[in-house]
C-alpha positions in Angstrom: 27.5 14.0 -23.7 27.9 14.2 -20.2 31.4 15.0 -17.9 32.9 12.5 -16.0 30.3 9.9 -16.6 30.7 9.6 -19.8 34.3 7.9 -19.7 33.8 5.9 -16.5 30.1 4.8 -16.8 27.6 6.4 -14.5 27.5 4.2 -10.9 25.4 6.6 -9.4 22.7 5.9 -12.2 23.4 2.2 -11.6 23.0 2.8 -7.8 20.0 4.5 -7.9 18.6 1.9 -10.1 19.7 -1.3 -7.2 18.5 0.9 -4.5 15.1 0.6 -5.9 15.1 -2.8 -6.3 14.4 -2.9 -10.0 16.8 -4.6 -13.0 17.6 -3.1 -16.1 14.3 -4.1 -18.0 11.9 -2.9 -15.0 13.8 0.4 -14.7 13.6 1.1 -19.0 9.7 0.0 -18.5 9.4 2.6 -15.9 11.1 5.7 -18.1 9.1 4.0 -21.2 12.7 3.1 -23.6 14.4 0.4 -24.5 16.3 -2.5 -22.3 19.2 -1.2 -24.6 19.2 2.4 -24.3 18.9 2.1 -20.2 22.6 -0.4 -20.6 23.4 2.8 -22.5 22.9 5.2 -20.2 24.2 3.7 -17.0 27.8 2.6 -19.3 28.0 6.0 -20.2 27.7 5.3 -23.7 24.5 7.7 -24.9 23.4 10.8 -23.7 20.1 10.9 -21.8 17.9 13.9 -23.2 16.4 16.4 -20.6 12.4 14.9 -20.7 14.2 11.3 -19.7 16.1 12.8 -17.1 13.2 14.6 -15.5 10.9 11.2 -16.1 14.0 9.9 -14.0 13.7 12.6 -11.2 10.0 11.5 -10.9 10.1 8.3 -10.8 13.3 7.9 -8.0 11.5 10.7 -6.4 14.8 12.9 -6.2 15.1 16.5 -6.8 15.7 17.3 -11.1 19.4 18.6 -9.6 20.0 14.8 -8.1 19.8 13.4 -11.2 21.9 15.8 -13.3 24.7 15.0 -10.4 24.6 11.3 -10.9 24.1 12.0 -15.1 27.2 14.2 -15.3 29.2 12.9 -12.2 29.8 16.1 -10.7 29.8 15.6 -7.0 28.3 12.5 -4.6 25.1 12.1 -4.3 23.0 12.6 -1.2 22.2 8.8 0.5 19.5 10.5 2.6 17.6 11.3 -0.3 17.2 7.2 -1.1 14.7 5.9 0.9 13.2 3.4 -1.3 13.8 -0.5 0.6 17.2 -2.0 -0.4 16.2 -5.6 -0.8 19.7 -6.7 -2.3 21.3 -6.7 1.6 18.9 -8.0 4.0 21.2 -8.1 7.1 19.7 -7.1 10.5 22.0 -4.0 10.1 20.8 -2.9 7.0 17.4 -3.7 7.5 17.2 -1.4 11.0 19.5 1.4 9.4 17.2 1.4 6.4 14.1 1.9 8.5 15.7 4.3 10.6 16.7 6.7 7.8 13.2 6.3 6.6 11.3 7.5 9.7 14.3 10.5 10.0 13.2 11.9 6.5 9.6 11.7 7.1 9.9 13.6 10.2 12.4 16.4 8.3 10.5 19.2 7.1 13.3 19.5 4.1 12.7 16.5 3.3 9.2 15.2 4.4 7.5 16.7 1.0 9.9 15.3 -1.5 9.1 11.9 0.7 5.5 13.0 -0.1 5.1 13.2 -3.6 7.3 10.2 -4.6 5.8 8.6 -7.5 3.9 4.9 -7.1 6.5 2.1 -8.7 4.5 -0.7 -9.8 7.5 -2.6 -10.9 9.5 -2.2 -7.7 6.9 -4.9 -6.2 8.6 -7.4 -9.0 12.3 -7.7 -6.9 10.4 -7.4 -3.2 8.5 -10.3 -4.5 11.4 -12.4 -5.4 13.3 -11.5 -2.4 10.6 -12.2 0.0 10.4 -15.6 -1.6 13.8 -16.5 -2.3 15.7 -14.0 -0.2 18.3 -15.4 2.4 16.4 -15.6 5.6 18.1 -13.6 8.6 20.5 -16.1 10.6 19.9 -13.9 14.0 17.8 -11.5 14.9 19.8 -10.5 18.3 22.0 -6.8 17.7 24.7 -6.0 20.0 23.5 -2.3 18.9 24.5 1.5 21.1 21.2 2.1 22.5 19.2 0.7 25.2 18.6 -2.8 26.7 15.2 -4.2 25.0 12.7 -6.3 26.2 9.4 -9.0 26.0 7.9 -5.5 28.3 9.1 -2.7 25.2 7.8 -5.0 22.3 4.7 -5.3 24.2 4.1 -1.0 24.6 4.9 -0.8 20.5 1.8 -3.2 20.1 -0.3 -1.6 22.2 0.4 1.2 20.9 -0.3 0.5 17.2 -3.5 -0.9 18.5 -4.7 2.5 19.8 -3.2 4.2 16.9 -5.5 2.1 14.5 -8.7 2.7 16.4 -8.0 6.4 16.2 -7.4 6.0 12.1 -10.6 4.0 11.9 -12.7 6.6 13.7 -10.9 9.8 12.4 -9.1 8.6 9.2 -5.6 9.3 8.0 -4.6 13.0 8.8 -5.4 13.1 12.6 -3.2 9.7 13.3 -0.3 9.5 10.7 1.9 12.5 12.3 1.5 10.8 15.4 2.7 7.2 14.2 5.9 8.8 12.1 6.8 10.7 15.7 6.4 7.1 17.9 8.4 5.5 14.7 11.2 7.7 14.6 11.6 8.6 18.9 10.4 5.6 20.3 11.1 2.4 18.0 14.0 3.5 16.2 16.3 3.7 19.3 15.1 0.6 20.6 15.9 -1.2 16.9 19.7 0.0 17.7 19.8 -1.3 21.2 20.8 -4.6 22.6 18.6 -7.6 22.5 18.3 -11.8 22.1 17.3 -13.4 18.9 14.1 -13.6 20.8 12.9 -10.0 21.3 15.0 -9.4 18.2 12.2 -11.1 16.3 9.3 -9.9 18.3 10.9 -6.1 17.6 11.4 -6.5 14.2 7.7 -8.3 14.0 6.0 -4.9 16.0 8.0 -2.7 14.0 7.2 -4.1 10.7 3.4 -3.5 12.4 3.6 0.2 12.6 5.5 0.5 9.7 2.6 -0.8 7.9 0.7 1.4 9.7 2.3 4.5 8.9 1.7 3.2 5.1 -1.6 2.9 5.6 -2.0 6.0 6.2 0.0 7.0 3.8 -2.0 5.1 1.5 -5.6 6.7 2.7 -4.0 10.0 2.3 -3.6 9.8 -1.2 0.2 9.1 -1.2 0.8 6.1 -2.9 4.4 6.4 -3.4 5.0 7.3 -0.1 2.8 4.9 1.3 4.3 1.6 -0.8 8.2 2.6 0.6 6.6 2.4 3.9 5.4 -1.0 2.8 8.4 -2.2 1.1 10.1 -1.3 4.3 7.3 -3.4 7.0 8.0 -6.2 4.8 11.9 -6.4 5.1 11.4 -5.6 8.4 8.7 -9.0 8.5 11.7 -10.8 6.7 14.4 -9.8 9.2 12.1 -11.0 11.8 11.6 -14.2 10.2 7.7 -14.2 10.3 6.0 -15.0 7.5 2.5 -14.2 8.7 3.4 -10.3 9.2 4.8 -10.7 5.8 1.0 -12.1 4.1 -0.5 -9.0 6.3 2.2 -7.0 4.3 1.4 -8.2 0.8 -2.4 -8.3 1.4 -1.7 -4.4 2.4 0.1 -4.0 -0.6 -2.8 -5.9 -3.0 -5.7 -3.2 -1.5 -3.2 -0.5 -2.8 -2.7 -2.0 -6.4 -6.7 -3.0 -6.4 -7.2 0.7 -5.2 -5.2 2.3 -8.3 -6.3 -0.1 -10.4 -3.2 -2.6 -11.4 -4.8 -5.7 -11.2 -1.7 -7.6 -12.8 0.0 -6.8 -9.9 -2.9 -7.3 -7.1 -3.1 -10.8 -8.6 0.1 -11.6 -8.1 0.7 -9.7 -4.7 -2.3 -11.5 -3.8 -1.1 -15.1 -5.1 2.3 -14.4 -3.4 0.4 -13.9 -0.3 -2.0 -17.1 -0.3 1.0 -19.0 -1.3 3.1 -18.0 1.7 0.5 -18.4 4.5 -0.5 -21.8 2.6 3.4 -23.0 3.0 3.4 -22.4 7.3 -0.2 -23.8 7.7 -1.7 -20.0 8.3 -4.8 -20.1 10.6 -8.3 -20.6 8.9 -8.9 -16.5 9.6 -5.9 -15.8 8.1 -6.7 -17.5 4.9 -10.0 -16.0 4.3 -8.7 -12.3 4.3 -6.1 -13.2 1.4 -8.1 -15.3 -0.8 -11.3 -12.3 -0.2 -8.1 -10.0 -1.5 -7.0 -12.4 -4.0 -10.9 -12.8 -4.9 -10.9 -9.2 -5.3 -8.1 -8.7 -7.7 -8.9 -11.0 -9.6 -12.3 -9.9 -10.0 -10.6 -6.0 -10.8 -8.7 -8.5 -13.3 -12.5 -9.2 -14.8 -14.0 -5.9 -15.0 -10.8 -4.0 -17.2 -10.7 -6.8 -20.1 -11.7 -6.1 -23.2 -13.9 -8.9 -23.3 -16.3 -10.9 -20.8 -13.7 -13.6 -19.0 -15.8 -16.5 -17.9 -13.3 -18.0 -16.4 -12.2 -15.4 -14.3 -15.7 -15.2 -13.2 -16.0 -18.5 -11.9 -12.2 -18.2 -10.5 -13.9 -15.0 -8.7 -16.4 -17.4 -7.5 -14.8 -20.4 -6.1 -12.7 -18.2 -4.4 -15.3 -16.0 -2.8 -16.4 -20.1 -1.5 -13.4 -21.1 -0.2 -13.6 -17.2 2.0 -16.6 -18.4 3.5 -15.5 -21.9 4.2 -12.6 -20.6 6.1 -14.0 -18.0 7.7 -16.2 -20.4 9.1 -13.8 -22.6 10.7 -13.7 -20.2 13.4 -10.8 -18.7 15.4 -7.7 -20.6 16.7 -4.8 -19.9 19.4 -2.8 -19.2 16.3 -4.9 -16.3 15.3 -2.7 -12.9 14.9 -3.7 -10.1 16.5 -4.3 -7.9 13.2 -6.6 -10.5 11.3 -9.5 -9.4 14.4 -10.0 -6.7 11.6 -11.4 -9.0 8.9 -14.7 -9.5 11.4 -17.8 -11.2 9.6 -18.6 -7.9 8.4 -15.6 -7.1 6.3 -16.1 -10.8 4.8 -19.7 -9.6 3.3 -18.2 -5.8 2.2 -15.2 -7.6 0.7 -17.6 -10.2 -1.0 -20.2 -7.6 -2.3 -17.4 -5.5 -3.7 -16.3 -8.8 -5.9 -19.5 -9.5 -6.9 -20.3 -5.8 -8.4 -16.7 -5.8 -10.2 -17.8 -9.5 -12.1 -21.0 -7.8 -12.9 -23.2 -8.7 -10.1 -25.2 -5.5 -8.9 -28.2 -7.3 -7.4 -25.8 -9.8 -4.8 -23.6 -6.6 -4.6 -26.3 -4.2 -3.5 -27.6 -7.1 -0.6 -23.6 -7.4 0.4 -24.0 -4.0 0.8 -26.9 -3.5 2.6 -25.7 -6.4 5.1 -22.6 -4.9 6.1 -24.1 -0.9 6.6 -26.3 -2.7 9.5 -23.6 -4.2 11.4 -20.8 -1.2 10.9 -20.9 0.4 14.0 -19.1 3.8 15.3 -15.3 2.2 15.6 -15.3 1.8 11.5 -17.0 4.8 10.2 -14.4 5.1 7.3 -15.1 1.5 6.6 -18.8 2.1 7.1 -19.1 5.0 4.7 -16.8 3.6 1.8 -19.3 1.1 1.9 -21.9 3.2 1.0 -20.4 4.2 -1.9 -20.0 0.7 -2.7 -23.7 0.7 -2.3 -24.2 3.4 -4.3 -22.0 1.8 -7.1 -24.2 -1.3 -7.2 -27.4 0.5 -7.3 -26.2 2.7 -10.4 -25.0 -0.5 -12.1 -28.8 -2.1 -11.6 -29.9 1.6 -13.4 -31.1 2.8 -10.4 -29.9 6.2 -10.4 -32.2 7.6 -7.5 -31.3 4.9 -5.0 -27.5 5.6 -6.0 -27.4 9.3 -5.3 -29.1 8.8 -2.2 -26.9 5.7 -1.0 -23.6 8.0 -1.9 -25.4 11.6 -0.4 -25.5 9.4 3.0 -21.5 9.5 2.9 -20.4 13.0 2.6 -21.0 14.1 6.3 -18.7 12.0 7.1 -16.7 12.5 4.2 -16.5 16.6 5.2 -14.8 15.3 9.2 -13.2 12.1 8.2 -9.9 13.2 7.4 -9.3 10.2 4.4 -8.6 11.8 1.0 -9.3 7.9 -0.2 -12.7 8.5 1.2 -13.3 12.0 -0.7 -11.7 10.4 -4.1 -14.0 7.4 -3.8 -17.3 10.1 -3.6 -16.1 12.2 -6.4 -15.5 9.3 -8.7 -19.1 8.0 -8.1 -19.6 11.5 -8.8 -17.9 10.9 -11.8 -19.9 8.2 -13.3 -22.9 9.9 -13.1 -22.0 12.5 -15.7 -24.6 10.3 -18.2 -27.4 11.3 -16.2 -26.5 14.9 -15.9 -30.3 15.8 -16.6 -31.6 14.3 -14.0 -32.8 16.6 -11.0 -31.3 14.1 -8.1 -28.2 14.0 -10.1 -27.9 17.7 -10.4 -28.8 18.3 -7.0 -26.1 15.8 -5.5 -23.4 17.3 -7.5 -24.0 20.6 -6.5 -24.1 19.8 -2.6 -21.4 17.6 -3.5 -19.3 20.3 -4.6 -20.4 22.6 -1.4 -19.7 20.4 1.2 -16.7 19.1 -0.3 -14.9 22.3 -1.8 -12.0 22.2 0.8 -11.4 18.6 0.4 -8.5 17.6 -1.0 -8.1 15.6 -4.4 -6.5 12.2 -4.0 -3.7 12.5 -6.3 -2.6 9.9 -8.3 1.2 9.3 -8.3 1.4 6.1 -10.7 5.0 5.8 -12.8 
């Protein structure tokens, strides 16, 4: 049995477990026991076995000698090292200090690796959902804070600056950008979230910082990074909630739904992705706005399709009215409402996004002409887009049987695989690379592996860092 904890309980343990969001039940899911044997270990009242308390070190994303503090209640416990979103106080305050100590640790090199490697949660998004929903909204976004005066003019250079740290991501991928959007997060925007400003500007600032943050996810996200990359997007969406403005907080949760579709949760997509439709749907979001979450939700549930057991019709025809209504939105055209960030889902993403719906339901032929559309309109500001596309392609062609058209359609990728710095990118090659292990005797096939594994032999693995 553990020291002090034992006779007092162990608050750090319960702590740790509020900090990330989760209840009882979520957090025993997570370490794989019982409901019972978690109440257990946080009262104090059973001893926790070493292979738990590493499962726990991995999952909190703590060092193994954090855990043995809180377990055996030898000394406090280091608050820097919990960065995971807070949602049980959504104050201003808490929200901005939050984010701040976020952006500090990434930037630390003691602490930017642990930061790193923290493990993907999927049932942290269960509490963010709920408190998005249902949380208390913000009465005031004005802060009375130490640091400068803010203004319309300072919101307006944090956009601007996003904007040209997106193009750069799109043509360069992940690596070359995401240093640079931690640095602006943690010199330039978190002083001006502790300086003085209205309720207005307060909302515009928390609305352009919950931007970047979601930005710095992203790239989090493309590196690999998952748990890394879903704090950062836990954090854009409190920051969306402090701000009051529910249409950052659907670009949040459609964010969210390409991770989960990504590492293949499609319980959650489909709910991040309902969550999302149903918000937007409740302030009247602009016609663009809707077709980029119901493609997402089309895609999730199509994910939802293609990993049961058995042949769902009527997910099928769910993935089909829904891949309808896209279109029918879409072509409503743009309004004055439009948001800045939905300009990303152009005509061209609607087709990629469509064609990568209908090869998941079983679809190859309409998948491979989705495909095929979108390649000719990708031009030199979304090569990343572009060449994940091709893979798509080369996916859709392998599911019609046509090996030789496959290979070729995924060959056409690596160049840009090799200078693109997007370890989602390389993962999505060497999984097509994958799936062709059935036709291992087939000369194309043996010749695209082994030029697969020239050019790519410095290219880093995407890790997977599911719970």
């Amino acid at each position: 049995m553990g020291g002090s904890g034992q006779g007092e309980g162990r608050p750090e343990l319960v702590r740790a477990r509020k900090r990330l969001g989760l209840s009882q039940e979520a957090m025993a899911e997570a370490l794989w026991v019982s409901p019972t044997t978690w109440s257990r270990w946080e009262r104090g009242r059973q001893e926790i076995r070493p292979v738990y308390r590493a499962r726990m070190a991995e999952v909190f994303g703590v060092e193994a000698a954090e855990v043995e503090r809180w377990v055996e209640g030898r000394e406090p416990v280091d608050t820097e090292a919990w960065l995971v979103p807070d949602f049980s106080d959504l104050s201003l305050a808490a929200t901005v200090e939050a984010a701040g100590r976020l952006w500090r640790c990434d930037v630390d090199p003691e602490r930017r690796h642990v930061l790193a490697a923290l493990p993907f949660v999927p049932a942290a998004f269960g509490n963010w959902l709920s408190e998005w929903v249902y949380g208390a909204p913000v009465g005031s976004s004005a802060h009375l804070g130490s640091g400068p005066a803010v203004g319309p003019a300072d919101v307006r250079r944090i956009a601007e600056a996003r904007q040209a740290f997106v193009e750069m991501d799109r043509r360069f991928g992940a690596g070359l950008v995401r240093p640079a959007v931690v640095d602006y997060l943690n010199t330039t925007v978190a002083p001006l979230l502790r300086g003085r400003y209205d309720g207005k500007v307060g909302t515009e600032l928390m609305t352009a910082a919950a931007g970047m943050t979601l930005l710095a996810g992203w790239t989090a996200y493309d590196l690999g990074r998952h748990g890394q990359a879903q704090h950062y997007f836990g954090q854009a969406l409190k920051l969306a909630k402090a701000g009051s403005d529910p249409l950052v907080g659907v670009w949040v949760l459609t964010t969210m739904t390409h991770q989960a579709i990504h590492l293949e949760q499609p319980a959650w997509a489909v709910r991040l992705a309902r969550a999302a439709v149903d918000s937007a749907r409740r302030v009247q979001a602009p016609p663009r706005v809707m077709a980029w979450l119901l493609s997402r939700e089309a895609w999730a549930t199509a994910l939802q399709v293609n990993l049961a057991e058995t042949r769902d019709e009527h997910g099928v025809r769910q993935v089909e009215r829904l891949l309808a209504e896209v279109e029918g939105e879409h072509a409503r055209g743009t309004t004055e409402r439009d948001p800045a960030w939905v300009t990303w889902f152009a005509p061209t993403e609607v087709v990629a996004e469509g064609g990568r719906c209908w090869f998941l339901i079983g679809e190859h032929q309409r998948a491979v002409a989705c495909a095929e559309a979108a390649l000719r309109e990708y031009d030199e500001r979304r090569l990343r887009s572009a060449q994940l596309n091709r893979v798509n392609l080369a996916e859709a062609h392998l599911g019609m049987g046509e090996v030789e058209q496959a290979v070729d359609s995924a060959r056409a990728a690596v160049p840009m695989a090799r200078s693109l710095t997007s370890t989602r990118l390389v993962g999505r090659i060497r999984k097509f690379s994958d799936r062709l292990k059935p036709y291992g005797t087939v000369v194309q096939v043996k010749e695209f592996r082994a030029h697969l594994a020239e050019e790519l032999v410095s290219q880093p693995e995407e890790i997977s860092l599911q719970a």
